[in-house]
N, C-alpha and C positions, 0 to 999 in steps of 0.2 A: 270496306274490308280490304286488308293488304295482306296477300302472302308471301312472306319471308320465306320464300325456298332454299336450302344451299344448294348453289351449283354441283357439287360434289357429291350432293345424296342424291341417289336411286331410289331408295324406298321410305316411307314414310305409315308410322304405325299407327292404327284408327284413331287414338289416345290421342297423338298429334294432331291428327287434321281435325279431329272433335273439336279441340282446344281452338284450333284456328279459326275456326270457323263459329265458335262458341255457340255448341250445339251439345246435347248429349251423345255418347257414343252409339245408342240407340237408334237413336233417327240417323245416323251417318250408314245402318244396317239396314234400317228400313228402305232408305233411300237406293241401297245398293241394290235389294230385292225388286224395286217400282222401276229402278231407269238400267234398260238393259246397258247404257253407256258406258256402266259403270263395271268393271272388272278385276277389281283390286286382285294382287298374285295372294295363294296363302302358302306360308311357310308348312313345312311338317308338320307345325301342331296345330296348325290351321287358324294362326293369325294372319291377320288380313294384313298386304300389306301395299299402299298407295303408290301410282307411280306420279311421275307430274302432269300425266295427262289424265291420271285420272283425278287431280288437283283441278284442272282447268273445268274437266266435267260439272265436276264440284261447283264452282264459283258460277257455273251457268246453271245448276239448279238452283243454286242457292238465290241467286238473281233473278229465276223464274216465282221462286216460292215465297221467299221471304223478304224479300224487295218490289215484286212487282204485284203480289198477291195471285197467283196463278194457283188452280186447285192439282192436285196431283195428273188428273185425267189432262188439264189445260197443258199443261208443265208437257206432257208426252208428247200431246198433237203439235202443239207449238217447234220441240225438238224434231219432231216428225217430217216436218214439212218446213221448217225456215230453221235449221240449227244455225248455220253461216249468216243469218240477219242475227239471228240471237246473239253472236259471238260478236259479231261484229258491233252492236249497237252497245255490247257491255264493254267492249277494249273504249270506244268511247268516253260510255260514259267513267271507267275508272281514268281514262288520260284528263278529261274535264276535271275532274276530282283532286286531282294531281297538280293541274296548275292553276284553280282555285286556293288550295295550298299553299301553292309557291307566291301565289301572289297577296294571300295575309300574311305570310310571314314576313313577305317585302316590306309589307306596309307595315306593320310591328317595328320594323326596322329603320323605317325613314321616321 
């Protein structure tokens, strides 16, 4: 998964990061309810709305749950007690990913 953030946006609407993350908007609620990390602002009418950190939160549940098979309770304790391994071991593994990438396309190319 890659997210396309603009630099220029501030807020991002559940609709968006649903999409990003190609999830239902449902679960993008549920998960806001399960992981206190998560804090999205809500406008007047009380749409939610994402910052880019709570983008990052994001991408480490998402990588706890749906990637590494972690149950909800797992997903907590883990953020609990090692969030900075977590982050850390995902910047990883999305930079490996990245120049896995760069290097089929090299080779596509020679």
């Amino acid at each position: 998964m890659n997210l396309n953030t603009n630099p220029q946006k501030l807020f991002y609407k559940i609709g968006e990061v649903a999409k990003e993350f190609n999830v239902n908007v449902s679960l993008i609620r549920f998960w806001e309810k399960e992981f206190d990390i998560l804090k999205p602002k809500k406008n007047k009418k009380g749409n939610r709305l994402f910052t880019k950190k709570d983008l990052e939160n994001l991408k480490i549940i998402y990588h706890l749950l749906k990637e590494r098979g972690f149950t909800i309770e797992g997903a907590k304790k883990k953020l609990r007690e090692n969030k900075e391994d977590t982050t850390d071991n995902l910047r990883i593994i999305n930079h490996l990913q990245e120049i896995r990438s760069f290097l089929v396309k090299l080779r596509e190319e020679l």
